[in-house]
N, C-alpha and C positions, 0 to 999 in steps of 0.2 A: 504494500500500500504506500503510494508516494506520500513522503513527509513535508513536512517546512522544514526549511532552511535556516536557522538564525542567521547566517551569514550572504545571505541574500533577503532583502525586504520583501517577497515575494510569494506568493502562495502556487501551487503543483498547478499545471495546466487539465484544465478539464481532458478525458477521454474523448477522442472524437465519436463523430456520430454520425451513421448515414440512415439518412429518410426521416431526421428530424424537421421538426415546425421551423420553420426560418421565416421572421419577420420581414415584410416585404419593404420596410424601410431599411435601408444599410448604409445610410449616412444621418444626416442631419436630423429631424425633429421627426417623434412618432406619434401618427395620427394625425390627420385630414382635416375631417368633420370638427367642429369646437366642441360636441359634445364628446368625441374620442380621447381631444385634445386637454379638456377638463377634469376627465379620468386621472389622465398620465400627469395633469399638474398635481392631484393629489397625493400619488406616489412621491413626487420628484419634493412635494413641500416635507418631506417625511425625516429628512435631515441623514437619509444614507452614505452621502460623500462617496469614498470607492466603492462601494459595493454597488449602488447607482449604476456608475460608469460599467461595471464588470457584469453587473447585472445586462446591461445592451448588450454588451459583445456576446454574452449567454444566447441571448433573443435571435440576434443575428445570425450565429452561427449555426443555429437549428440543434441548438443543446436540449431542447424542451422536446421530449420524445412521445409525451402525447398529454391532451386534456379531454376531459370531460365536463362539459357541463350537467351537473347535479340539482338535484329541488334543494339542497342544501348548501349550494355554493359551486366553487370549479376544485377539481380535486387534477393535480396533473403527475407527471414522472421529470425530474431532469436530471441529466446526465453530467455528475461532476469528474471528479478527479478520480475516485471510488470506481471500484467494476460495478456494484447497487449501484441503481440510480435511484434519487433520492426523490420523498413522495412528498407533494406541495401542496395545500388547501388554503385557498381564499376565500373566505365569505364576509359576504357584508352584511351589515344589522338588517332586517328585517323591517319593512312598515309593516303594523298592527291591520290588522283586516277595516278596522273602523278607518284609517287612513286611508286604506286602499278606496276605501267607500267613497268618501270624502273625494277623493285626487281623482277618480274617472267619472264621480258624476258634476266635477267642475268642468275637465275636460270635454264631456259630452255636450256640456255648454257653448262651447267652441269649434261649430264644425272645420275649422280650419286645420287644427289639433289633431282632429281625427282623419280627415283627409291625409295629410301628411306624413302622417302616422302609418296609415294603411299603404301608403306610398315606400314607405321605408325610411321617412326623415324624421328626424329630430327638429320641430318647431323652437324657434330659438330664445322663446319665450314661454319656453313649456313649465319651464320653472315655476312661474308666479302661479299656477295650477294649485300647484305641490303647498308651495308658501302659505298659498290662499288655505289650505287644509292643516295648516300647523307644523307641515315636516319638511322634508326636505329631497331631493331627487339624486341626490351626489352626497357622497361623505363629506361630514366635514371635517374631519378630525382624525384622526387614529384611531380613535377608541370605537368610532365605526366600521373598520376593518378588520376580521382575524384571521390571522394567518397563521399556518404554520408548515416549520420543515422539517423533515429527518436527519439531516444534516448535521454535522458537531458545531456548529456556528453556534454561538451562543445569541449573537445582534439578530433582531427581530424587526423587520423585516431583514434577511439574508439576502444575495445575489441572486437565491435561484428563485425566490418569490421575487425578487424584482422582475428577472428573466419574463417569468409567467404574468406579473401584472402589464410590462411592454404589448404581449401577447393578447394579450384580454382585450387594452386599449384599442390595439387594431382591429379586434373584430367588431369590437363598438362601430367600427366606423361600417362596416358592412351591415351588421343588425343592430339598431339603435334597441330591439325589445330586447336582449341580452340583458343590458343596463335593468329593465323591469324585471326581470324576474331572476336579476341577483339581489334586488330590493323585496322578490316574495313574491311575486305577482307574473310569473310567466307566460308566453305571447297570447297561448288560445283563452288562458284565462281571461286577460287584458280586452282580448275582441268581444270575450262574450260579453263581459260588462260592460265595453263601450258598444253594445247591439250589435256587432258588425257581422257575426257567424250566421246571419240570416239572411245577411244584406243581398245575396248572388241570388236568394230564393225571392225574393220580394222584387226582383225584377220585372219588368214588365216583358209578357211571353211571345215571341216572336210568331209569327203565323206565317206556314209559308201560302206563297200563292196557289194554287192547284192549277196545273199544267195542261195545253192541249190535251184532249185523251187522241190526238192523231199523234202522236209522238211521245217518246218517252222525255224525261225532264234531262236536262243539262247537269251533268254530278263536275263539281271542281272538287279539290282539294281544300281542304281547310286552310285557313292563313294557321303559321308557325306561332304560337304561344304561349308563354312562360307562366300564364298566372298560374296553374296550379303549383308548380315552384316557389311564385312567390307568395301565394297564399299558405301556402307549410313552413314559408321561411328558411332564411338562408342555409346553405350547408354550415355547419359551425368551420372554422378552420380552416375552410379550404384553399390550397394552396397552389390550383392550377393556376396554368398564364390567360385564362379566359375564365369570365363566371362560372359557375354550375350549371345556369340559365343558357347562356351561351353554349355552354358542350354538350349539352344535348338538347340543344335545338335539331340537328341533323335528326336524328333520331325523332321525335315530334315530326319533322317532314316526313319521313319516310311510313311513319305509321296513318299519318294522312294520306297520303299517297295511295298505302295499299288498299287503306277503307273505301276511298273514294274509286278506286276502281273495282272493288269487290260488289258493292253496293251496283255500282253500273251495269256487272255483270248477271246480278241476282235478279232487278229491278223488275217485275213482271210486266212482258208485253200489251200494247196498246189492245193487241186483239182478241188478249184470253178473254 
């Protein structure tokens, strides 16, 4: 097991890692979106110093071997200096059910909120929701975080919870619901309170027109699209160079395709 060095200021180089999570920022600041970017300020206000900085190059180099998102938090694996890799939990405080009550029927107040919402953004005003309800939507503090690691670190937050919270940050920016329902309230939950699990049925019903009967009707293929993707929400984590949505769109074409020509083929004649 590599040791420290007193004669080097310097702690063992992690084990590499192949087909770990590697954060898709590798330079400068992580996370996009402001509400991503509000996560990572709370980490960073946390007073780490090196471990901070060691905790990125963790992130970056795909030392975080895998997460889960949990109804109890994110529980993940990183890969130190050790052949174990070491096991990480973050969870944040909890809003009270009466909160929750409180924060989605202010929101529902708002359909702008909930449009944007169902869109995948983060209204940048969603806050005053929250406030309006007595709590709050982001930690504020430390003492709304807890963490912990396997690790012999004694310092709390460690590198490789920092590693994993960089991690987190980023998905933020792909699923803003992440953020809800590491506060308690996860995404189907969140829709049904804000009515929205109904909303594709309360549609108004398309009618088609009924066709010559001298002819059979015109079959196209369906146009390619993602909502039921993004009505189940994002993949957690994912790390292709194209969305989820995106990489299997082919696939979506092609099953359009077959139907629309299956259908053609089945369709019963004008003359039976």
């Amino acid at each position: 097991m590599p040791q420290f060095d007193e004669r080097f200021p310097r702690w063992p180089k992690p084990l590499p890692v192949r087909g770990g999570i590697q954060a898709l920022s590798q330079h400068g600041a992580f996370g996009e979106r402001w509400w991503a970017k509000r996560w990572i300020a709370v980490l960073e206000g946390f007073g780490l110093g090196a471990r901070l900085t060691r905790g990125r190059s963790y992130a970056r180099r795909g030392q975080v071997t895998g997460i889960a998102i949990e109804p109890s938090g994110v529980r993940a694996t990183v890969q130190g200096s050790r052949e174990e890799p070491y096991t990480v939990t973050v969870r944040v405080k909890p809003l009270t059910r009466r909160q929750w009550r409180d924060v989605t029927a202010r929101i529902s107040e708002t359909p702008r909120f909930v449009a944007m919402l169902l869109n995948g953004e983060m209204p940048d005003d969603i806050e005053s929701a929250f406030r309006a309800a007595g709590c709050e939507l982001f930690p504020k503090s430390v003492r709304d975080v807890h963490t912990t690691c396997s690790c012999p670190d004694a310092s709390n937050p460690c590198k490789h919870i920092a590693a994993v919270y960089y991690l987190i940050g980023e998905e933020f920016d792909r699923d803003p619901f992440l953020l809800f329902g590491l506060r308690g309230l996860p995404r189907d939950a969140l829709l049904a309170a804000l009515s929205l699990e109904d909303s594709a049925a309360s549609a108004p019903a398309i009618t088609a027109v009924p066709e010559s009967p001298e002819r059979r009707p015109p079959v196209d293929a369906p146009p390619v699209d993602g909502w039921p993707l993004r009505r189940a929400g994002r993949f957690p984590f994912w790390s292709g160079e194209a969305s989820l949505e995106h990489a299997l769109s082919p696939a979506y074409r092609e099953a359009g395709e077959r139907a629309a020509a299956l259908l053609a083929e089945t369709w019963p004649d004008s003359t039976r």
